[in-house]
N, C-alpha and C positions, 0 to 999 in steps of 0.2 A: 586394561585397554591395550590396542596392539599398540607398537610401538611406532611412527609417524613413519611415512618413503620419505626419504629425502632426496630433492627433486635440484641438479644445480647444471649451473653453465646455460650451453645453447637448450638444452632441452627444458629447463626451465623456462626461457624466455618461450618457448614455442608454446607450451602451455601455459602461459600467461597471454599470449597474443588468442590464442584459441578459446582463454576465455572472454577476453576481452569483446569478441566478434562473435558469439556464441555462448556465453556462460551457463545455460540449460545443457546445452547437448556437453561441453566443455567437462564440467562436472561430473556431469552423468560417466562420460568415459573414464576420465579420474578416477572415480568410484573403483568401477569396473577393471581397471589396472591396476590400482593401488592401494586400493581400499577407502576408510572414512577416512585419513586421518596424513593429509598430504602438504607437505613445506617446500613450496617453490621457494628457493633459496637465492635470495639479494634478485628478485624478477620485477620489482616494484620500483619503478624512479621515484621518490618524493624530495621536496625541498624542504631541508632542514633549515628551520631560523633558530635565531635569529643573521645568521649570515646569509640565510641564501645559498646553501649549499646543495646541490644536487646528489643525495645519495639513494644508493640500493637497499630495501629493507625486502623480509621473506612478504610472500602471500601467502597464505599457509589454509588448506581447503577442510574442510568437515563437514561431516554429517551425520546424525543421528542426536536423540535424546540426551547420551551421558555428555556429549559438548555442550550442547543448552544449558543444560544443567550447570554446567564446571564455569561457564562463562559469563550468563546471562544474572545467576546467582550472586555477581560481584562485577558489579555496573562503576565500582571506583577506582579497578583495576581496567576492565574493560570499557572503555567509554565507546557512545555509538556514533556512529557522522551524524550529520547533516545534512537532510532532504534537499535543503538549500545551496547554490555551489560555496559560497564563501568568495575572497576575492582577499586584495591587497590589504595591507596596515591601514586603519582608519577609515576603511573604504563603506561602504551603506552596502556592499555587496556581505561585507564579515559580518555587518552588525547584524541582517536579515538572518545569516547562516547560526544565531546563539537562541535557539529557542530547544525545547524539551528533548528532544533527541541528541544533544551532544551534551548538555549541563550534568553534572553531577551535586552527588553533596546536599549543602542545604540552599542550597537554590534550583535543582532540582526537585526538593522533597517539596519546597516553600509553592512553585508552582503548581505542581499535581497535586496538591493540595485545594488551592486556590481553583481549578479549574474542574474538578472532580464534582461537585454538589449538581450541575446542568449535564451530565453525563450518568449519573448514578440511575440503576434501574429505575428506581420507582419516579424519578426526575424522566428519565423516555419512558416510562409509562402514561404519563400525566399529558406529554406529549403526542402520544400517539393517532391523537384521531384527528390532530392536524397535521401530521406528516401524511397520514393519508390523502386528507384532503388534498396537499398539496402535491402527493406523488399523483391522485389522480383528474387533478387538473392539469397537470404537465402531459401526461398520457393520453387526454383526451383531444390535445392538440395537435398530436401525431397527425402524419396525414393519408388517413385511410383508403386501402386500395394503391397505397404507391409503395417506392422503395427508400429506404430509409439505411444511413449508416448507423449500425448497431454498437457501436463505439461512444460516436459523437450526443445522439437521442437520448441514450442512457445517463449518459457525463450531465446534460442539463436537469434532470430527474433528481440524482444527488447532490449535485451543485446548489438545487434550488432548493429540497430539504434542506441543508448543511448552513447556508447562508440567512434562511428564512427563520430557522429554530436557534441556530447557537449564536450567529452575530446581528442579533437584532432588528430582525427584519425587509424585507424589501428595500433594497438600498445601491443604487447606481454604483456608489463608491463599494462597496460588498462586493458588487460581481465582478467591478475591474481587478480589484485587490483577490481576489479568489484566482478567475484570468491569471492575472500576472506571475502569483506564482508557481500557477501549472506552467506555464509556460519558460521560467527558472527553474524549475525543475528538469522538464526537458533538454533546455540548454546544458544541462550541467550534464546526465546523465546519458543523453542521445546524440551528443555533438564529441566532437574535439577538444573543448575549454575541459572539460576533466582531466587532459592526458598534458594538453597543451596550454598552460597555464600563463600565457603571453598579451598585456594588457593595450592594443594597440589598438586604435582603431577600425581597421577591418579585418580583426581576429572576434572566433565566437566568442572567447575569453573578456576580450574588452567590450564586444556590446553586452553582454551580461551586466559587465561594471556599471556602464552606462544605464543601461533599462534597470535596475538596480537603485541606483541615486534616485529614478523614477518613483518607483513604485514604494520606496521609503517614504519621501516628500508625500506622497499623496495619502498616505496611510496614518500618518503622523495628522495631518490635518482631519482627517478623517477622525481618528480618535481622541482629538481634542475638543472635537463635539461633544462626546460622551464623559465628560468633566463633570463630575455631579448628576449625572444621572443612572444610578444606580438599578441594575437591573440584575436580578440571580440566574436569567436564564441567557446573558448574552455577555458570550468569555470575552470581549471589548472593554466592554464596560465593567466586567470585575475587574480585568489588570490595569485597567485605569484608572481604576476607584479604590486602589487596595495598594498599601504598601507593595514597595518590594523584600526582600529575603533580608535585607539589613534594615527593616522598617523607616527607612526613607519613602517619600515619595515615589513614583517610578517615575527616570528618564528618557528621553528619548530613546537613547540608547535599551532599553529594559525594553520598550513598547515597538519600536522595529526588529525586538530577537526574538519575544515570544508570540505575537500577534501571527505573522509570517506559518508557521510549523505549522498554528493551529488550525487554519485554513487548509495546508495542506494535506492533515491530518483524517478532516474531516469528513473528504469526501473523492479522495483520489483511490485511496483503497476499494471502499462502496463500490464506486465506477467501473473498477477493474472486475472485482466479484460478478457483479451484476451482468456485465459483457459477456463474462465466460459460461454465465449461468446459462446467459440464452442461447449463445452459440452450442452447449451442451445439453440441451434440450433440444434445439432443432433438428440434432443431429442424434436423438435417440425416442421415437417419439413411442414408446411406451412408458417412458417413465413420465415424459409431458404430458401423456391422456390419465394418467394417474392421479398427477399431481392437479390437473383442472377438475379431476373429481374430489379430490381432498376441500377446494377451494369453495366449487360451488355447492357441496354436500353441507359444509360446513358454515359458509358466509354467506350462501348464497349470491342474492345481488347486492347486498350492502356494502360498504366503503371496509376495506380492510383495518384489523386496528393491532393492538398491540395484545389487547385481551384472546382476541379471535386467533393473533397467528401464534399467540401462544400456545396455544392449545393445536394447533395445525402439526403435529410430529412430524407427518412426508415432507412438507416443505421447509421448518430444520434440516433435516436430511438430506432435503435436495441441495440447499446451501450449501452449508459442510462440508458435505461430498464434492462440491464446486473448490470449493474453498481448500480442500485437502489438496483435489489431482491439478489446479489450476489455479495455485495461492497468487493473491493478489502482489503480496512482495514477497517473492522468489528466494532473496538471498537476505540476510542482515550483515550487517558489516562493523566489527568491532576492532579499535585500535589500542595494543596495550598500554597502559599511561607508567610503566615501570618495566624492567626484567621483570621477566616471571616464567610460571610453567604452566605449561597444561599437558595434565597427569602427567608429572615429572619430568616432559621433556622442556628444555631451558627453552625462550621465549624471549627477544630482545625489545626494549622498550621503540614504540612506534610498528612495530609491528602488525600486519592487518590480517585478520581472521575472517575469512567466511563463515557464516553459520548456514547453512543452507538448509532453507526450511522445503524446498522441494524433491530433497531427495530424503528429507525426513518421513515426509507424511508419504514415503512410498517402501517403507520399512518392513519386511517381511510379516512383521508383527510389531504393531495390529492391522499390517493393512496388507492382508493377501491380496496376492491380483492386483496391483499397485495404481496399474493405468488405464483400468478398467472403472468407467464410469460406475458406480451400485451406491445409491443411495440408501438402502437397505443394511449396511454396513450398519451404517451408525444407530441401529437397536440394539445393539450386541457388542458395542463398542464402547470404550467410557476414556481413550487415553488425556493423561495426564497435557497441561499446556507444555510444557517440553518433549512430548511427542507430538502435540497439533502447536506450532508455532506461530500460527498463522496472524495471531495480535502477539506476538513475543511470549516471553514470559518473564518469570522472575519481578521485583521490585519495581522495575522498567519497563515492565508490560505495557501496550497501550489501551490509557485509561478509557477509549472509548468506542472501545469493546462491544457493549451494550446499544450503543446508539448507533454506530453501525452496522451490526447484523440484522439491528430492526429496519433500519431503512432498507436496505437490500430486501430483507423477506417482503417489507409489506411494496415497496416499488417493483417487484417480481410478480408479486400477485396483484396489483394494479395493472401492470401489462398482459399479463393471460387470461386475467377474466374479459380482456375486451378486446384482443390481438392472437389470432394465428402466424405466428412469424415464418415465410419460409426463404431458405436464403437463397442468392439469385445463381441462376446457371453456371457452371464451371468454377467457383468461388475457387480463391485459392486463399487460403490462411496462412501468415507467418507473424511472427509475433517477435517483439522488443521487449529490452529490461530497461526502465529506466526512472527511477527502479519500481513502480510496479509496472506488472505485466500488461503490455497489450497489444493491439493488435499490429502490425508493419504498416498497414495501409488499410483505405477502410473496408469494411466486410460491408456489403449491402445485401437487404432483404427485404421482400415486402409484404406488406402489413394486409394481412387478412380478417375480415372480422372474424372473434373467434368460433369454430365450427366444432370444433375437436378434431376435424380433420388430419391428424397429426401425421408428415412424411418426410423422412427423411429425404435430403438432397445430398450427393456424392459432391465432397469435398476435397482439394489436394493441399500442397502446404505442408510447411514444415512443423505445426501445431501435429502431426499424425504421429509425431516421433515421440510427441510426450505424454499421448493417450489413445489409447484402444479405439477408434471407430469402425462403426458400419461401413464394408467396402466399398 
């Protein structure tokens, strides 16, 4: 491997602030200046505890396969964040922020464990003809003939798979608790309480804390219902009904750090996929009149299933290919739990690494032509998941893999079998990380029955910089 640029002083901070306001293009330039393999040096404030101490640790940038590899492969050196912000000592903001994405060990192992049996294929296969159902009751309520945000329309589509199949049900308490933590998410990610860690009251930072204590309280209540009623396809009710990793009962504490992730888990990614899928379809409509013949050749009018889009190859492809040039989480972020190295260069404990899964999947190999939409690729293509990153890889991979590429395929062809999308005049696209991808503001389009009429509309936005469109 080359050996790291090492990046220090004002020029450090600059590209740290460049990514922070930019981390796509940010990156991408990085690359192109210095290669994969770049150490902004002490460009990171973090507060060291247990004092409180404000210091500078590197950010240190990558991309490609052999870092996946070197990193992802050793999850108790590298530990991941938290989708969640976290928040002070004792706070119901920390306890939200301890669920699968930052545990290691055997509490780690003892959950993906525990929550893998309702995720496993042949568990969303067993599934699938009511995730249809319900992706195409969601879609039949669109409101045809008008214009729709292809952002927001989409988010309820997986929301209400995600909510209806893994946490038991049709449940008021479900969609607030789903709500809530999209909406902590965003706080953490799209505001100042990331950078600004300041617990006051009219700081982002402290209404997080606040709506935090909220949405704990209610979650906890919520899952004290499900005491005894044991159910294998609704992850509530496993970790409520199952030890925890020291075969105790589980605590509150246990039930506000894993419940939290897995919500988020569930269908935040989905959402993003799904957004880019159609935005990248409207915008090439020969592979859309393709792919509605793959659909209607093959399923004709019937409810999509899991058997049917099995067997549907173009529409794998078309995913994937979504998935690759417009991955739903952009960046992973791993903090080292010791000194170490990567490929021998030393490495300070606290330390935070990018792994950057979109400047992976744009690798000259296997992905020529990197930003060019071709679904096609992927006949001829087979890269390992530390070349497609796009669920992780390694030990740490996300378990639910399976359950979300199927909602996406089959909520994708619930909307094209019965929707021409076209997006509305002068659209301009820009897009946020936080951390998955999507849109700045909302994209509107409207909702044609579908004709095959497939055309493209001239789009502008800063989305043009991260893939090849029609002028």
């Amino acid at each position: 491997m080359p050996a790291p640029v090492r990046v220090t002083g004002p020029a450090a901070w600059r590209w740290a602030l460049r990514f922070a306001l930019d981390p796509l293009m940010a990156t991408r330039r990085a690359f192109a200046a210095f290669g994969p393999f770049v150490v902004l040096a002490e460009a990171l404030p973090v507060v060291k505890r247990p004092r409180a101490v404000l210091v500078n640790v590197p950010l240190v940038l990558t991309a490609g396969a052999a870092f996946n590899r070197e990193l992802l492969s050793d999850p108790e050196t590298w530990r991941g964040v938290s989708l969640l912000p976290g928040g002070p000592k004792n706070s119901a903001a920390r306890r939200l922020a301890q669920g699968l994405t930052r545990t290691t060990g055997q509490q780690h192992a003892h959950y993906r464990k525990l929550v893998a049996p309702p995720l496993r294929r042949t568990s969303v296969h067993a599934m699938a003809e009511k995730m249809a159902q319900l992706a195409e009751a969601e879609v039949a309520l669109w409101p045809a003939g008008e214009t729709i945000d292809i952002w927001e329309f989409p988010r309820r589509v997986m929301r209400n798979i995600a909510v209806e199949l893994l946490f038991g049900g049709s449940s008021e308490d479900g969609y607030f608790i789903a709500d809530a933590v999209s909406r902590l998410m965003e706080g953490k990610w799209g505001g100042s309480a990331f950078a600004l860690r300041i617990n006051l009251p009219f700081t982002s930072y402290g209404r997080i804390v606040r709506d935090s204590a909220l949405v704990e309280r209610r979650l906890l209540e919520w899952a004290r219902t499900r005491c005894g009623k044991v159910c294998d396809r609704d992850l509530v009710s496993i970790i409520v009904n199952s030890s925890d990793a020291d075969g105790n009962p589980p605590s509150d504490a246990v039930l506000a750090g894993q419940i939290p992730s897995l919500f988020a888990a569930a269908f935040e990614a989905g959402q993003s996929a799904l957004t880019w899928t159609l935005l990248l379809l409207a915008q090439h409509p020969h592979i859309a009149a393709r792919l509605l013949d793959e659909l209607r050749s093959k399923m004709g009018r019937t409810s999509p299933s899991l058997s049917d889009a099995g067997e549907l190859s173009y529409l794998d492809a078309v995913v994937r290919e979504s998935m690759r040039i417009l991955p739903p989480v952009p960046f992973q972020m791993r903090v080292a739990q010791r000194d170490t190295k990567i490929f021998e260069y030393p490495v300070p404990k606290g330390a935070r690494v990018i792994l950057n899964t979109f400047l992976t999947n744009r690798m000259p190999h296997p992905y020529p032509d990197g930003d060019v939409f071709r679904p096609e690729r992927w006949f001829t293509i087979a890269p390992s998941a530390f070349e497609f990153p796009v669920f992780s890889a390694g030990p740490h991979s996300c378990p639910g893999y399976w359950f979300g590429s199927t909602a996406v395929k089959i909520a994708l062809a619930a909307i094209l079998m019965r929707y021409r999308l076209v997006l509305a005049p002068n659209t301009r696209v820009d897009y946020r990380v936080q951390p998955t991808m999507r849109p700045l503001r909302p994209v509107h389009a409207r909702l044609h029955p579908q004709d095959g009429a497939f055309a493209a509309t001239p789009l502008s936005g800063r989305i043009r910089d991260l893939v090849t469109l029609p002028p």
